[in-house]
mmCIF file of the N, C-alpha and C atoms, coordinates in Angstrom:
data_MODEL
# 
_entry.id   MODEL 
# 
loop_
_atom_site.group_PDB 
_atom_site.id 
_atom_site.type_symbol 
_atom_site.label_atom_id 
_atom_site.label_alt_id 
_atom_site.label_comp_id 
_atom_site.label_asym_id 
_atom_site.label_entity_id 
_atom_site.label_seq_id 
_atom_site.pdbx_PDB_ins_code 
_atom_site.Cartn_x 
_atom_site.Cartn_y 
_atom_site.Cartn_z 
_atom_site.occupancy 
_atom_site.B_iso_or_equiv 
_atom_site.pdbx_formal_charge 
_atom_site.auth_seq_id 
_atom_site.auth_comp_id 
_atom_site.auth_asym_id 
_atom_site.auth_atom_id 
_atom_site.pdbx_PDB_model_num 
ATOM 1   N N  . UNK A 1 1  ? 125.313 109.061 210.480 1.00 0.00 ? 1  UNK A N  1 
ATOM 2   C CA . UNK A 1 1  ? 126.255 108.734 211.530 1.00 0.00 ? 1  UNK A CA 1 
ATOM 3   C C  . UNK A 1 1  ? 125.529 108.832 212.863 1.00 0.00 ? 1  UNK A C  1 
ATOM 4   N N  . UNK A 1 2  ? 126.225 108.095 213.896 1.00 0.00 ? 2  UNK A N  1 
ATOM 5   C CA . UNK A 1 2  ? 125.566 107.868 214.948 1.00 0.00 ? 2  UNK A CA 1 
ATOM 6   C C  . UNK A 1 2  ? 126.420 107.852 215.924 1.00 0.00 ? 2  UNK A C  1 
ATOM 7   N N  . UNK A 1 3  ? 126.277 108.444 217.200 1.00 0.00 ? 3  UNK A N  1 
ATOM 8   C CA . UNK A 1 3  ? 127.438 108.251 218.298 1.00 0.00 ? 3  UNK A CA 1 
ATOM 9   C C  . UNK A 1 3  ? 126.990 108.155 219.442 1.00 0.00 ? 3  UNK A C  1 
ATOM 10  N N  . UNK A 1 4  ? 127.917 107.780 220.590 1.00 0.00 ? 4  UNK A N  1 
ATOM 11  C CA . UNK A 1 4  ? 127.070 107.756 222.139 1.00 0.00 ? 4  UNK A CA 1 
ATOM 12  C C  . UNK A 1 4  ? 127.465 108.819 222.549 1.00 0.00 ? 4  UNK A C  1 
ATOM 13  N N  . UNK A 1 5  ? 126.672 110.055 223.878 1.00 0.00 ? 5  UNK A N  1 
ATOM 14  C CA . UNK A 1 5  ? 127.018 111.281 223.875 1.00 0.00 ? 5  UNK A CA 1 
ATOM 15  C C  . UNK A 1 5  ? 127.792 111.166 225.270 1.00 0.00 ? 5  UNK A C  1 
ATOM 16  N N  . UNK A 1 6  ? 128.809 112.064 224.900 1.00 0.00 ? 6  UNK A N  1 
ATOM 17  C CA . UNK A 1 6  ? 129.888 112.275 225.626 1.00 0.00 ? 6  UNK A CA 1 
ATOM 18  C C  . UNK A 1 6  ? 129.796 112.634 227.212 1.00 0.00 ? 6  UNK A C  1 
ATOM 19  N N  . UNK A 1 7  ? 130.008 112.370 228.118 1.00 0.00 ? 7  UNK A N  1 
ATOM 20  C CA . UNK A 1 7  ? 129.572 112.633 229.341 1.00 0.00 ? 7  UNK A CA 1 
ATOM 21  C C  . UNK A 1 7  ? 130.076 113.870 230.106 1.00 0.00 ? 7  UNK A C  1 
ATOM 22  N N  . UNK A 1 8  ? 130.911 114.407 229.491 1.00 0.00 ? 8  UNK A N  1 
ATOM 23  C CA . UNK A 1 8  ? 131.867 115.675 229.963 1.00 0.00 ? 8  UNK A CA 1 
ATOM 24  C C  . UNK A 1 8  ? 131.083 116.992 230.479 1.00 0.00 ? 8  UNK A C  1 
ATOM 25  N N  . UNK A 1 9  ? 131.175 117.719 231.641 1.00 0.00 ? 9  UNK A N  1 
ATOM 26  C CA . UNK A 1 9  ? 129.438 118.561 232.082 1.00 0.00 ? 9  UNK A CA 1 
ATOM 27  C C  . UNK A 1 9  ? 130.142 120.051 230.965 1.00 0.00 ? 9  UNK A C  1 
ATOM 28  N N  . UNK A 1 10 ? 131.204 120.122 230.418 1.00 0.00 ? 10 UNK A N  1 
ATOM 29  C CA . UNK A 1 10 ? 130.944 121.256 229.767 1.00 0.00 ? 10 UNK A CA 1 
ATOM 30  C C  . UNK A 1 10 ? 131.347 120.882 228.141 1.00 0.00 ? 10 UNK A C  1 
ATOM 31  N N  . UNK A 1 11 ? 130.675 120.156 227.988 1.00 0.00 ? 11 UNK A N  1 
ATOM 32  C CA . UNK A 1 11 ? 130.357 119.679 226.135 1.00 0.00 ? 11 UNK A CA 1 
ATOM 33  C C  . UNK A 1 11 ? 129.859 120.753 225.488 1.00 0.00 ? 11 UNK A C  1 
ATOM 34  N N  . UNK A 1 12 ? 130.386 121.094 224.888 1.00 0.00 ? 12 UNK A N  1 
ATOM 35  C CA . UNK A 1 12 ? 129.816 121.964 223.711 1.00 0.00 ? 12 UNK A CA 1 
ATOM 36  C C  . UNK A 1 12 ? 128.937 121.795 222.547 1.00 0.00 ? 12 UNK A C  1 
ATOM 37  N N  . UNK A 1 13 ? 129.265 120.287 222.397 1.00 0.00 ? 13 UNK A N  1 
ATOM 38  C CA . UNK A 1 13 ? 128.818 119.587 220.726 1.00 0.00 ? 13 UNK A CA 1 
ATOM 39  C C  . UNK A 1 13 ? 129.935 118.566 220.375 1.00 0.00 ? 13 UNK A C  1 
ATOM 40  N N  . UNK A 1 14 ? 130.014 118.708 219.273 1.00 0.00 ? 14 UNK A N  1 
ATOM 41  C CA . UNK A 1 14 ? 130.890 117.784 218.287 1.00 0.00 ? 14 UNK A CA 1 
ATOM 42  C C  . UNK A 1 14 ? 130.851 118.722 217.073 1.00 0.00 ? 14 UNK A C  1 
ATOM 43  N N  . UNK A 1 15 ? 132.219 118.300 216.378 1.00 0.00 ? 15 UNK A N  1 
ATOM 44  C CA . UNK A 1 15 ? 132.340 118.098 214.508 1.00 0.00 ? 15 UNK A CA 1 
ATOM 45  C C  . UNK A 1 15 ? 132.577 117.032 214.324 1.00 0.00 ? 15 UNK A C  1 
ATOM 46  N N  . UNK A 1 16 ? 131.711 116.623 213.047 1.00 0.00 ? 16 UNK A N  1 
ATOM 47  C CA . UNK A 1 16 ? 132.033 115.604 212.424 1.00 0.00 ? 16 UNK A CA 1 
ATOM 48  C C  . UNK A 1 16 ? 132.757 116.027 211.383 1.00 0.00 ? 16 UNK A C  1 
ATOM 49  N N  . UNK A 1 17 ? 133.619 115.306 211.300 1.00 0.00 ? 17 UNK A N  1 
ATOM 50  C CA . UNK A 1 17 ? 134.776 115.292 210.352 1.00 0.00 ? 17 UNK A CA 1 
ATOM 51  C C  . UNK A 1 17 ? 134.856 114.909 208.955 1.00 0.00 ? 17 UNK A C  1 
ATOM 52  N N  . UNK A 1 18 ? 135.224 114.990 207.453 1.00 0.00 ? 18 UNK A N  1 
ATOM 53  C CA . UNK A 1 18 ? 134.937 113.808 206.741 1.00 0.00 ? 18 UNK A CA 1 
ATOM 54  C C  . UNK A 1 18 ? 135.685 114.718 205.875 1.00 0.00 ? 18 UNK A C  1 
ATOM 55  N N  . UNK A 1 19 ? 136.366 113.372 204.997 1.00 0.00 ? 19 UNK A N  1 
ATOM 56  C CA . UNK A 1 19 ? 137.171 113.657 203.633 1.00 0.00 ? 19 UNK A CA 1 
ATOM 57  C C  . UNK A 1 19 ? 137.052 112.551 202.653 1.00 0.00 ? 19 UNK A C  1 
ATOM 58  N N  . UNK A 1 20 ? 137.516 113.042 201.518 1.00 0.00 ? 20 UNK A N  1 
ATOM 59  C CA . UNK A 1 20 ? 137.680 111.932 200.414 1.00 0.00 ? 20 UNK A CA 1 
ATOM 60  C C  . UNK A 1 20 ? 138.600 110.592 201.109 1.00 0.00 ? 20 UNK A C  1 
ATOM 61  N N  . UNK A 1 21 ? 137.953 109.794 200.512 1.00 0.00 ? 21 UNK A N  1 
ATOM 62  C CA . UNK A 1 21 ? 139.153 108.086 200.790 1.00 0.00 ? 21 UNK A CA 1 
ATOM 63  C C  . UNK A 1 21 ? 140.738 108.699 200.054 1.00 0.00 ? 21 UNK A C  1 
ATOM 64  N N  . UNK A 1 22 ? 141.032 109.494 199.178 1.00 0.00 ? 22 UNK A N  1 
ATOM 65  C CA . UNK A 1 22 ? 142.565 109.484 198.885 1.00 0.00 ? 22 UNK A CA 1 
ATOM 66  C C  . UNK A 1 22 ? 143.147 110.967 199.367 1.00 0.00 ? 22 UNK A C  1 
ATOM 67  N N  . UNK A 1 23 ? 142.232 111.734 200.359 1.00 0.00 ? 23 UNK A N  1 
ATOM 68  C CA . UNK A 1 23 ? 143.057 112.539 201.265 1.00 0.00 ? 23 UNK A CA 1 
ATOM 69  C C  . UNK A 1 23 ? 143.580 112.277 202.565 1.00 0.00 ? 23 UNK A C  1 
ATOM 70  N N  . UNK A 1 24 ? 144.743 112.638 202.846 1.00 0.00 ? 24 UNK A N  1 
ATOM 71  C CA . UNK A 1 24 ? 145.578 112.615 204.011 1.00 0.00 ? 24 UNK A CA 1 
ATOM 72  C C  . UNK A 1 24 ? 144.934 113.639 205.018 1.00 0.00 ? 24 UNK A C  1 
ATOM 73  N N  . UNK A 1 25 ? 143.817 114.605 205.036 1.00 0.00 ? 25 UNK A N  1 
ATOM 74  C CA . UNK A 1 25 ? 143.528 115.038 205.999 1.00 0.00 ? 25 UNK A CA 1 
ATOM 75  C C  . UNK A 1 25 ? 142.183 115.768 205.763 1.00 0.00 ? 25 UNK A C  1 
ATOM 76  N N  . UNK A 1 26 ? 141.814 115.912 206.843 1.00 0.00 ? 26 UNK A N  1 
ATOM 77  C CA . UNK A 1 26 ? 140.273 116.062 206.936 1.00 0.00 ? 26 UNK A CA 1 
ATOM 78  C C  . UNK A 1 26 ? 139.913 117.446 206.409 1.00 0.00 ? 26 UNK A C  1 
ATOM 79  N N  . UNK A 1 27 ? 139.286 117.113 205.207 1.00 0.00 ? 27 UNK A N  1 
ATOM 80  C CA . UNK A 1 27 ? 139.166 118.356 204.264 1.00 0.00 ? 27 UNK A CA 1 
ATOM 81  C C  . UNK A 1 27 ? 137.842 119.181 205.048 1.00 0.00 ? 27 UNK A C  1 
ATOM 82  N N  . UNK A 1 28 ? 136.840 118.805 205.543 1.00 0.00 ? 28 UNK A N  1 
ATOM 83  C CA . UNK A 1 28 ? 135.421 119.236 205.771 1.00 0.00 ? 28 UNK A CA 1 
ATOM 84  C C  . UNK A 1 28 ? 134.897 118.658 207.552 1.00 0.00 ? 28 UNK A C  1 
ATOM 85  N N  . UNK A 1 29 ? 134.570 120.148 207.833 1.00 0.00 ? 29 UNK A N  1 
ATOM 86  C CA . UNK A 1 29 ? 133.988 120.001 209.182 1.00 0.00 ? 29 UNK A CA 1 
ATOM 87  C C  . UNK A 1 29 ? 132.114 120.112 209.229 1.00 0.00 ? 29 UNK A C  1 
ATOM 88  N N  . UNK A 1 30 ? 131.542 119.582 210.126 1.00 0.00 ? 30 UNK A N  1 
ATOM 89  C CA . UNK A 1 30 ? 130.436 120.333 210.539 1.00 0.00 ? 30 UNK A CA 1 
ATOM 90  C C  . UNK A 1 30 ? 130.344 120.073 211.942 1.00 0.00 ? 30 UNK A C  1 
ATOM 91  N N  . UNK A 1 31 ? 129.577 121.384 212.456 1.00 0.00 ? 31 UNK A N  1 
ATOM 92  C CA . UNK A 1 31 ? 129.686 121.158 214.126 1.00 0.00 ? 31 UNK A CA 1 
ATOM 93  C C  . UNK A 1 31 ? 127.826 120.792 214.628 1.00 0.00 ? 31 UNK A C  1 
ATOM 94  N N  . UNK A 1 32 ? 127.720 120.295 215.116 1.00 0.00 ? 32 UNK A N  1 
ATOM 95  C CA . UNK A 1 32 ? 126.365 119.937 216.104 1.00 0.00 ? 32 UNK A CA 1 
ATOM 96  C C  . UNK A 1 32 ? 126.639 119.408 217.441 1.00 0.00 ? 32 UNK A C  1 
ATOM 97  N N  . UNK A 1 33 ? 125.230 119.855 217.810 1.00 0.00 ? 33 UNK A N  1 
ATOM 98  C CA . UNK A 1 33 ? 125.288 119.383 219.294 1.00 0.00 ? 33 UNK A CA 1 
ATOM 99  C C  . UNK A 1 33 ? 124.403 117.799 219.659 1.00 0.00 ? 33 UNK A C  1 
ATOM 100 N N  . UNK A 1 34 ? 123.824 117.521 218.616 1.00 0.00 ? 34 UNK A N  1 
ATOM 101 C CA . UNK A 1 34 ? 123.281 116.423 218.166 1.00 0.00 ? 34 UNK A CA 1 
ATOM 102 C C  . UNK A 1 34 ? 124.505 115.729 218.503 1.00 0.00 ? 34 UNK A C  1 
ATOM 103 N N  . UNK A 1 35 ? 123.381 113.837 218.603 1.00 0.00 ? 35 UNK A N  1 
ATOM 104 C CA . UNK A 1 35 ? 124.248 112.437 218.143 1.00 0.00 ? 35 UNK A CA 1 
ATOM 105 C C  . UNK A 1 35 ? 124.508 111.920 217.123 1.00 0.00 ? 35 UNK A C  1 
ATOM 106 N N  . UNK A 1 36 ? 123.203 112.412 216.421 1.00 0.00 ? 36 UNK A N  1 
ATOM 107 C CA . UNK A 1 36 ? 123.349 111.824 214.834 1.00 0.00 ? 36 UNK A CA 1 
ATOM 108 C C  . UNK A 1 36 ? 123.454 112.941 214.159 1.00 0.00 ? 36 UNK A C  1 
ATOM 109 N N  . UNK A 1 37 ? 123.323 112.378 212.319 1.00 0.00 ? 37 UNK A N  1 
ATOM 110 C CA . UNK A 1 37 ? 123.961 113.204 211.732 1.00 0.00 ? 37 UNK A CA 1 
ATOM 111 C C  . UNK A 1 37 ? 123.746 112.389 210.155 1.00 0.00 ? 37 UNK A C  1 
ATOM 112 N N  . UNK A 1 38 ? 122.638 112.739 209.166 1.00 0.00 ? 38 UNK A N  1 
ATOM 113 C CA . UNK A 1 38 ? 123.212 112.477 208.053 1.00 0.00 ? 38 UNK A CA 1 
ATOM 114 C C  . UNK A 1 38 ? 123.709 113.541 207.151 1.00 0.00 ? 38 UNK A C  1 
ATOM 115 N N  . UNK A 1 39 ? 124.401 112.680 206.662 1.00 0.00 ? 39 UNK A N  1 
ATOM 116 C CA . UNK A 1 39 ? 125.297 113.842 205.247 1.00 0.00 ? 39 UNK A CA 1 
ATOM 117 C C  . UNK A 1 39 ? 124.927 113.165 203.836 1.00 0.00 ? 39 UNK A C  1 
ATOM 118 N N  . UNK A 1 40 ? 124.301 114.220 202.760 1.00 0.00 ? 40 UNK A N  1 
ATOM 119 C CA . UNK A 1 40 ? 124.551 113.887 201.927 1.00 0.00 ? 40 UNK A CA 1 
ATOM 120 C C  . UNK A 1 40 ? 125.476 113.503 200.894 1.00 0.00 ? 40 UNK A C  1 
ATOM 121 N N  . UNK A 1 41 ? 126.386 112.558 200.993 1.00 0.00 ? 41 UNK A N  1 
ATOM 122 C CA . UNK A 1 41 ? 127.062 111.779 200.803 1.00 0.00 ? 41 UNK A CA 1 
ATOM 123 C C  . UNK A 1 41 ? 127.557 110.674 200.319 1.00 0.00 ? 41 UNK A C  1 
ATOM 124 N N  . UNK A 1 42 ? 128.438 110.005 199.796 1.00 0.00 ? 42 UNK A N  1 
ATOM 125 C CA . UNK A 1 42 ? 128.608 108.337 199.243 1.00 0.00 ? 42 UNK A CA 1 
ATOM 126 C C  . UNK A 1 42 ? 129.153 108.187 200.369 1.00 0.00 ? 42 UNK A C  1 
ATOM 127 N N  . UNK A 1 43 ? 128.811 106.994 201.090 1.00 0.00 ? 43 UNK A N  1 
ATOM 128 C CA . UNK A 1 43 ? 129.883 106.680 202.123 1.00 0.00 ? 43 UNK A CA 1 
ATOM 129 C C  . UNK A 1 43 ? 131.579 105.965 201.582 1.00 0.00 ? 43 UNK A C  1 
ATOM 130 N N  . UNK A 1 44 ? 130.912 105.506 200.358 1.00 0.00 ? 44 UNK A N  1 
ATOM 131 C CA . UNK A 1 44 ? 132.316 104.618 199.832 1.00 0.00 ? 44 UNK A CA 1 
ATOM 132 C C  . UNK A 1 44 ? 133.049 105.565 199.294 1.00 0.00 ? 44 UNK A C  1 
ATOM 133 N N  . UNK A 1 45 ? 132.930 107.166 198.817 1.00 0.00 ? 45 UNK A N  1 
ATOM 134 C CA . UNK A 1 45 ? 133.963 108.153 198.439 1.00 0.00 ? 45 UNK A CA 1 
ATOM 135 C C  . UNK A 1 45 ? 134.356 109.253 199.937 1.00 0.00 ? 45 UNK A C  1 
ATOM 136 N N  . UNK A 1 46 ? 134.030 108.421 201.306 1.00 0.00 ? 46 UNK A N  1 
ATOM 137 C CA . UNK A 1 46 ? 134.380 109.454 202.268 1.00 0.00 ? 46 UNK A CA 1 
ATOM 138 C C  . UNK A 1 46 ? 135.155 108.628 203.625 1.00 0.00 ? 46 UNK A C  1 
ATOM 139 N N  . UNK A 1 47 ? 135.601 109.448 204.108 1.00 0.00 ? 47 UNK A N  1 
ATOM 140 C CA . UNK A 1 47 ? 135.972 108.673 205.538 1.00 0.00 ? 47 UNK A CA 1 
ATOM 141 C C  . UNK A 1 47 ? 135.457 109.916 206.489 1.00 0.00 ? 47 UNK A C  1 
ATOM 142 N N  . UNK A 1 48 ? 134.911 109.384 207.660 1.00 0.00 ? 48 UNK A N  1 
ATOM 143 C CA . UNK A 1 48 ? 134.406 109.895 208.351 1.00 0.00 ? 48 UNK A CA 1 
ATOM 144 C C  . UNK A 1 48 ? 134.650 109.845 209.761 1.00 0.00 ? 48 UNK A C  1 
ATOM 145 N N  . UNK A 1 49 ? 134.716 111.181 211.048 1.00 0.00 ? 49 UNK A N  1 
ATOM 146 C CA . UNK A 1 49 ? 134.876 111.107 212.436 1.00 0.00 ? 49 UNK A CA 1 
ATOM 147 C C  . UNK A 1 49 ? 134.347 111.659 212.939 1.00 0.00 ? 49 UNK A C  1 
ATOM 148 N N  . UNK A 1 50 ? 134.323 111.457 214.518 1.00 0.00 ? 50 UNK A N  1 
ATOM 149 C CA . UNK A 1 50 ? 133.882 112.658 215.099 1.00 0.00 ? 50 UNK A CA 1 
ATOM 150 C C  . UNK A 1 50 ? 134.602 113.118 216.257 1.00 0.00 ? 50 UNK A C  1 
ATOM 151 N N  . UNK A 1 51 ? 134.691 113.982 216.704 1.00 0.00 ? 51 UNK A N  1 
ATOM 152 C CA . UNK A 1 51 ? 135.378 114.916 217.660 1.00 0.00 ? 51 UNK A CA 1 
ATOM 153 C C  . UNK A 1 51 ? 134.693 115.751 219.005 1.00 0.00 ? 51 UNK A C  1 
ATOM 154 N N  . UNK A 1 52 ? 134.343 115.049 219.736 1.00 0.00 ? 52 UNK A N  1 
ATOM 155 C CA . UNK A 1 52 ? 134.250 116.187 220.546 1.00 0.00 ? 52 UNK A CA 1 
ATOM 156 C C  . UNK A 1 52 ? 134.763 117.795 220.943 1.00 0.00 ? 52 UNK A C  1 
ATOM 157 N N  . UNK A 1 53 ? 133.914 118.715 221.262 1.00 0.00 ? 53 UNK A N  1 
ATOM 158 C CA . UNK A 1 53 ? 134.578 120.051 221.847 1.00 0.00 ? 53 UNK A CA 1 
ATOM 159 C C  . UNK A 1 53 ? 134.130 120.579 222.808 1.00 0.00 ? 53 UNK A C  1 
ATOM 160 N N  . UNK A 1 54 ? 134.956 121.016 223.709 1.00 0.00 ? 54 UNK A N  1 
ATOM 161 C CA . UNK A 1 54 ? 134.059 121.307 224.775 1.00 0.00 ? 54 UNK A CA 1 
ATOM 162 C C  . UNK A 1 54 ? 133.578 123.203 225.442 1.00 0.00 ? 54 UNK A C  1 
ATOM 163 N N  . UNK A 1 55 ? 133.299 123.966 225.851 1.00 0.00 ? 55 UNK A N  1 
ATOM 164 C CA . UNK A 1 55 ? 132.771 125.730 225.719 1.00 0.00 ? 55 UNK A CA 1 
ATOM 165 C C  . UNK A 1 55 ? 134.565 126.204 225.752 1.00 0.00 ? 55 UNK A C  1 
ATOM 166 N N  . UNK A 1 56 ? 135.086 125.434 225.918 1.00 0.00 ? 56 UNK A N  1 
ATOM 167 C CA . UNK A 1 56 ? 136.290 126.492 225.547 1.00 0.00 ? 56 UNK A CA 1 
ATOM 168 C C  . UNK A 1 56 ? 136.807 126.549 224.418 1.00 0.00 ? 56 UNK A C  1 
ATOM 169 N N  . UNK A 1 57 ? 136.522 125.327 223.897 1.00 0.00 ? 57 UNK A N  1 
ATOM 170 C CA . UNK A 1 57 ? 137.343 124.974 222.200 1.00 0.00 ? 57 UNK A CA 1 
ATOM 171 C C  . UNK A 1 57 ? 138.089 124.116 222.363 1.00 0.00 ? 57 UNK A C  1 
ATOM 172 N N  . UNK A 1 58 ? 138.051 123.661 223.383 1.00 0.00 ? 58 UNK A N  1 
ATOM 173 C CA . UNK A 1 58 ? 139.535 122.077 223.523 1.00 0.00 ? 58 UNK A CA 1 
ATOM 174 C C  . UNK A 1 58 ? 138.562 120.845 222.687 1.00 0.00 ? 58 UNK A C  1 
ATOM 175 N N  . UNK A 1 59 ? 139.374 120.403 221.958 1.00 0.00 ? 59 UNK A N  1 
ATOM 176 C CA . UNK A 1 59 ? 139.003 119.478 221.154 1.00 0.00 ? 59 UNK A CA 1 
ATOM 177 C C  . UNK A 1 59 ? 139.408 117.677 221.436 1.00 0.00 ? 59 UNK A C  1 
ATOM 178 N N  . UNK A 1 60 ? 138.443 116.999 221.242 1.00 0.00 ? 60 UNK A N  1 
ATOM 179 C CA . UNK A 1 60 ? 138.921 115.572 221.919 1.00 0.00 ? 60 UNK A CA 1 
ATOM 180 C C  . UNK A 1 60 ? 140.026 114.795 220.388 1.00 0.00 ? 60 UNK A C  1 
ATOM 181 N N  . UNK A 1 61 ? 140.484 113.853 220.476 1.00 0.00 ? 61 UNK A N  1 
ATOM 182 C CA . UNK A 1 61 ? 141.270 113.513 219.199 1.00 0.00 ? 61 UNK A CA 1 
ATOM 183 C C  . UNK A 1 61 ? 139.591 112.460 218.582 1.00 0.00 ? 61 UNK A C  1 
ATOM 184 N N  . UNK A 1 62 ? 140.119 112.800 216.974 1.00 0.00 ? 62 UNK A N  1 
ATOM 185 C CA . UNK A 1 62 ? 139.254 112.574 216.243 1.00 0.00 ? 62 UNK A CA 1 
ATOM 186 C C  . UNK A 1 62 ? 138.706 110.875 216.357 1.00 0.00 ? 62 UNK A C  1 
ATOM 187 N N  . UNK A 1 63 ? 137.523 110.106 216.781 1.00 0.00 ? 63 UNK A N  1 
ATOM 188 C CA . UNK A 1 63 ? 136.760 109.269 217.033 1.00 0.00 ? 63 UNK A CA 1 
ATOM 189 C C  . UNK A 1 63 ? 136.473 108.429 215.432 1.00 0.00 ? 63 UNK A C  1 
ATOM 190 N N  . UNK A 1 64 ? 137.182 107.235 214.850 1.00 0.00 ? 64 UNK A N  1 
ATOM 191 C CA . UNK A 1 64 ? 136.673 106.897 213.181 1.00 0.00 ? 64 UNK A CA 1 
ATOM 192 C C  . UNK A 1 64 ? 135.671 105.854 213.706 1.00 0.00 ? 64 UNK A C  1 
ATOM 193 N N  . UNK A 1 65 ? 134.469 106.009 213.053 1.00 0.00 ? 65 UNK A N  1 
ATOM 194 C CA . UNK A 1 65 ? 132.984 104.942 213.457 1.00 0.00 ? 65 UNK A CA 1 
ATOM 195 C C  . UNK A 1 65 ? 133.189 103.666 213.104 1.00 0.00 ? 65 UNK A C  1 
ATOM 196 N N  . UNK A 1 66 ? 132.853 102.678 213.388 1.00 0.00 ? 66 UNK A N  1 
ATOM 197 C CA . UNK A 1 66 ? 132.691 101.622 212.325 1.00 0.00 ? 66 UNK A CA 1 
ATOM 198 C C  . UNK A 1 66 ? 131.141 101.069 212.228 1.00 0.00 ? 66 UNK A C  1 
ATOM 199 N N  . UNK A 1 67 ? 131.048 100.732 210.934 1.00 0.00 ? 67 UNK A N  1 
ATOM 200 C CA . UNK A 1 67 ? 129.530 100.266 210.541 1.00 0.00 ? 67 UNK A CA 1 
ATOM 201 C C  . UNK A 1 67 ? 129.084 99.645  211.215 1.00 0.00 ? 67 UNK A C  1 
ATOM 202 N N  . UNK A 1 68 ? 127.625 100.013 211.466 1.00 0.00 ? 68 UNK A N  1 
ATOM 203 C CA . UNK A 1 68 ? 126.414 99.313  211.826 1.00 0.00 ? 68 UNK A CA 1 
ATOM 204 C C  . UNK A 1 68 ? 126.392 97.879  211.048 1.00 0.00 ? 68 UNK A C  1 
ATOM 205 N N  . UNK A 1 69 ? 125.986 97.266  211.284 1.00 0.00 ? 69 UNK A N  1 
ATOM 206 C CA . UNK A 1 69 ? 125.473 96.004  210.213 1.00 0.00 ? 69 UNK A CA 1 
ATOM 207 C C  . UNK A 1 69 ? 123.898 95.819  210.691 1.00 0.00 ? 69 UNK A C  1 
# 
């Protein structure tokens, strides 16, 4: 995964987000301060986001990617 970095002066990082394609909610977090990000993973058994956070813990609403080609 790949993202553009957030411009906010007190960014903390990000989680990326990701669950199975037949869950209703985001089973699995990881946090970095990174842009990218691989996961070992199928992409076709996951859906995937990302979220900004910023040093307090306020969280941005969850960001879904769409493919590169």
């Amino acid at each position: 995964l790949r993202w553009e970095k957030n411009r906010e002066p007190d960014l903390a990082g990000y989680y990326v987000r990701y669950r199975e394609t037949t869950s209703a909610r985001w089973e699995h977090s990881v946090f970095t301060t990174d842009t990218t990000m691989t996961l070992p993973l199928l992409k076709d058994d996951f859906l995937f986001g990302v979220q900004s956070v910023d040093r307090d813990g306020n969280t941005s609403l969850i960001s879904v990617p769409t493919p590169l080609r």
